[in-house]
Every structure is written in structure tokens, then in C-alpha cells.
C-alpha positions in Angstrom: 0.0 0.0 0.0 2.9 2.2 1.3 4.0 1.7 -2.8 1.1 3.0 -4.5 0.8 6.0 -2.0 4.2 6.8 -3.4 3.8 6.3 -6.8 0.3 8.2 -6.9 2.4 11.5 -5.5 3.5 14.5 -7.6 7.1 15.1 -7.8 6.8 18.3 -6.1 5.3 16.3 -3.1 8.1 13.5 -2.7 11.1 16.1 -3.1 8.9 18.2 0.0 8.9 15.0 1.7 12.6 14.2 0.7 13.4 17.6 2.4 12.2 17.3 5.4 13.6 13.7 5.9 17.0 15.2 5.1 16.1 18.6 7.2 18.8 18.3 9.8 17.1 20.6 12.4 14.2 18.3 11.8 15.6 15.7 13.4 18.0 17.8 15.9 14.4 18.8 17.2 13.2 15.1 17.2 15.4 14.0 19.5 16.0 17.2 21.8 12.0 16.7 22.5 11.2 20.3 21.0 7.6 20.4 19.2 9.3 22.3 15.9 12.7 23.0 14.2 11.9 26.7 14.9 13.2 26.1 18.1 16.6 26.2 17.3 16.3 30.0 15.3 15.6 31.5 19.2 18.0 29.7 20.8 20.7 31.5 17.9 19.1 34.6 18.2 19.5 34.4 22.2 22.8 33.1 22.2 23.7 35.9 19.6 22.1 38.4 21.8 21.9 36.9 25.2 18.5 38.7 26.0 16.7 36.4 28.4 17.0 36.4 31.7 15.8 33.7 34.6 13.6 37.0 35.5 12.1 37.6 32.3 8.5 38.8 32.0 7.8 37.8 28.2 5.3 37.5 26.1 5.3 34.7 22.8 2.8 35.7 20.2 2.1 32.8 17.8 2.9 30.5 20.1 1.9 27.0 18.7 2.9 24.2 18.8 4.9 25.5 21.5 8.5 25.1 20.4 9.8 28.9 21.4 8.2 28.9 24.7 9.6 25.3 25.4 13.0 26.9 24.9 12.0 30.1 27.0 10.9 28.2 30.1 13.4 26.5 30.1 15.5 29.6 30.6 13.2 31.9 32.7 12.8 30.1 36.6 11.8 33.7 38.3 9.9 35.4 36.1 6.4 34.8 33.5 5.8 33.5 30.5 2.9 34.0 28.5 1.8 32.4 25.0 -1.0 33.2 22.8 -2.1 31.9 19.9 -5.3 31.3 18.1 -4.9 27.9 18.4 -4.4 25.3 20.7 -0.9 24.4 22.4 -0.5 21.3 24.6 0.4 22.5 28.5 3.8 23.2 29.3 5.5 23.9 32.2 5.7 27.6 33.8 4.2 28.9 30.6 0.6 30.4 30.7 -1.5 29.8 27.3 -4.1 32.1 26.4 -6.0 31.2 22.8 -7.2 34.4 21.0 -6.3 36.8 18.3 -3.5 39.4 19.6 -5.4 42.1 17.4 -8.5 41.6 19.0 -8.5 44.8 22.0 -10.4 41.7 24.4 -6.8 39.3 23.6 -4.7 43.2 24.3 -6.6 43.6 27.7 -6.2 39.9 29.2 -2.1 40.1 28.1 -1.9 43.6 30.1 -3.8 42.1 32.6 -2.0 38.7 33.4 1.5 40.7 33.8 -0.3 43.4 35.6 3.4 45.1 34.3 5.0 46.4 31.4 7.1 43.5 30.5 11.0 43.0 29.3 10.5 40.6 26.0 8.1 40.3 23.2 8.3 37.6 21.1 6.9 37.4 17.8 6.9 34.0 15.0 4.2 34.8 13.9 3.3 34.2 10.2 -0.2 34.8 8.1 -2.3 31.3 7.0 -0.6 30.9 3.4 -2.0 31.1 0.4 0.2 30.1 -2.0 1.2 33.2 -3.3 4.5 34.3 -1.9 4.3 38.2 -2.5 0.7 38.2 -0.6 2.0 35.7 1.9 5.0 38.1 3.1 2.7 41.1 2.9 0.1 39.6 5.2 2.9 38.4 7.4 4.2 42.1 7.9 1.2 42.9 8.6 1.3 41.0 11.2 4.8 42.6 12.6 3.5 46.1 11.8 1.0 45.7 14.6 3.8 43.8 17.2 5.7 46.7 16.7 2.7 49.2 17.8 1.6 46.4 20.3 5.3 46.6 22.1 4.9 50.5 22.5 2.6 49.7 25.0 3.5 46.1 26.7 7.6 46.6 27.0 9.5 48.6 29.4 12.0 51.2 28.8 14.9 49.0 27.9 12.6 46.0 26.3 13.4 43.5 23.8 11.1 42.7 20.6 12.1 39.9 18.4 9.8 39.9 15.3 10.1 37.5 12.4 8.9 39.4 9.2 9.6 38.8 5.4 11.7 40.7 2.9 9.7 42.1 0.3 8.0 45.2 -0.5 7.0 46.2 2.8 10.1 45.2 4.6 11.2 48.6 4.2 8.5 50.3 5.6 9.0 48.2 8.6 12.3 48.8 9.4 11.6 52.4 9.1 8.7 51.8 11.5 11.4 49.2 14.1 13.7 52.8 14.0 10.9 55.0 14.8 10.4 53.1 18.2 13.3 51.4 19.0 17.0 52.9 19.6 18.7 50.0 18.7 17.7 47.5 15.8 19.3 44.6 14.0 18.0 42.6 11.0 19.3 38.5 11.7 18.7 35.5 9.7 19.7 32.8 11.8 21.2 29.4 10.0 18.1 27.7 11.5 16.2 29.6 9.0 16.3 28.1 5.2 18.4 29.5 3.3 15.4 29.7 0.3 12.8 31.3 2.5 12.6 35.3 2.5 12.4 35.2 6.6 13.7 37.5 8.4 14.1 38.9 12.3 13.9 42.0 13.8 16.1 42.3 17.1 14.8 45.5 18.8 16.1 47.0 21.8 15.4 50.2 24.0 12.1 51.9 23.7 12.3 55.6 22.3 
């Protein structure tokens, strides 16, 4: 049966599959128990920047499945952690879930509420549904960091940290304008956990203006 499946597939599909089989943070992530390979892009970006602390109040927006807050709580004993996603995320431990859109000012309220603080990190993987059209996909995605970045004006302290994936293209520019605008310090990193083909990007923001 396993045969036929194989044969009936479009060549497209076996050399996605044939990827991912050979995808070495794949299995790195396998058999360190984390949920996804994306994992391993925040623990580069933190060992690059050292930015989280055993104290850390932080916030992780598109949390699920849950791979960057199983790396945060792993790190942060003292402090919170909350996730939020519009979909589910299995438990894990010291981290808070909370499903709901970000955008919605109900989602904005409850975040505000549960650190009953401004916090010290926003996090940000968050990506747009895809359509199949990569211009639109990186647009919509932007989007998405366009209103972290006016989200963390009110959540972060003075010296807070955003990390914000986004996408280059068209609006990429507009958006590090915008990261410059609020931020005195900001750095564009690609870490090697990232594919090399994909247009993904990360904004490392520092100090509130």
C-alpha cells in the first residue's frame, strides 16, 4: 500500500517530503523533545544576543505548537511567560496559554492584565495562514509585525526586547523604518536555523524611544 501511495504522488510532493527527511534541524528537534525545528532559530538569536534572563517577564505571540516557549521556560525560573495563539498548544511547564487573536483589544486587555506590568521581551513567530502566493504571503505576514511593533509601545519597558520575524519584500522597508521610529537600537538576523530559500527574516529591537 505504502507503494502506491508513493507512486500516486506529484514530484513536487516527494522532493517536499525528501526535504524534510533530510532537514537536519528536523531531526535535531526530534530528538531534543522540541515540538518544531523553529526552536533552534531562538535559541541562535538568544545566544547571539543573550536577552533572556531567569527574571524575564515575556510575552510569545504565535505561540503553537509550542517550540519557542519550550525553549524560554526553560530559561526563565523567576519570572512569566505567556503564550497566545489562536490555536491550541498542549500544556507546558511555567508557561501560561491564552488562545485568542493578539489584534482583537479583548486578547490586548487579558495580556496587560496577566503581567499586571509592562514586560522585558516580546516575542513574535508569527506568520499569516498561506495562500500560495508568496508576495501576498509576506505582505500579510508584515502585517502581522506592523502591529507587534505598535503592540510593544505599549506592553515593553524602557529597555525592552522585541524579536519579530517578518519577510523581505515590498514592505520590509516600511517596517524597518517603523522598528527605528520606536526602538534605539535595531538589527536585521537570519539565523542558520532559517532556510536559506525562505525570505524570513528577524527583527532584534532593543530600547524603547
Amino acid at each position: 500500500m505504502t507503494k502506491i501511495l508513493n507512486k500516486k504522488l506529484k514530484r513536487g510532493s516527494k522532493e517536499w517530503i525528501l526535504k524534510k527527511k533530510r532537514d537536519s534541524y528536523i531531526i535535531k528537534a526530534q530528538s531534543s523533545g522540541f515540538r518544531a525545528r523553529s526552536a533552534f532559530k531562538l535559541i541562535e538569536i538568544n545566544n547571539k544576543f543573550k536577552f533572556i534572563k531567569k527574571n524575564s517577564l515575556l510575552l510569545d505571540l504565535g505561540s503553537s505548537p509550542g517550540s519557542w516557549s519550550q525553549v524560554v521556560s526553560s530559561l526563565i525560573t523567576k519570572g512569566k511567560i505567556l503564550a497566545v495563539d489562536t490555536k491550541e498548544m498542549k500544556k507546558i511547564k511555567n508557561v501560561k496559554f491564552l488562545i485568542g487573536s493578539f489584534l482583537s483589544f479583548e486578547t490586548q486587555k487579558k495580556i496587560l492584565d496577566f503581567f499586571n506590568n509592562k514586560i522585558n521581551i516580546l516575542l513574535s513567530d508569527m506568520a499569516a495562514n498561506t495562500t500560495g502566493n508568496k508576495n501576498l504571503d509576506s505582505f500579510r505576514t508584515n502585517e502581522l509585525c506592523e502591529e507587534t511593533l505598535k503592540f510593544s509601545q505599549s506592553i515593553l519597558q524602557k529597555d525592552g526586547i522585541l524579536v519579530c520575524k517578518c519577510f523581505m519584500g515590498s514592505e520590509f522597508i516600511k517596517l524597518k523604518k517603523k522598528a527605528h521610529q520606536i526602538f534605539k537600537n535595531v538589527v536585521i538576523y537570519k539565523p542558520n536555523a532559517s532556510k536559506k530559500e525562505s525570505r524570513e527574516i528577524y527583527l532584534y529591537c532593543k530600547n524603547v524611544n
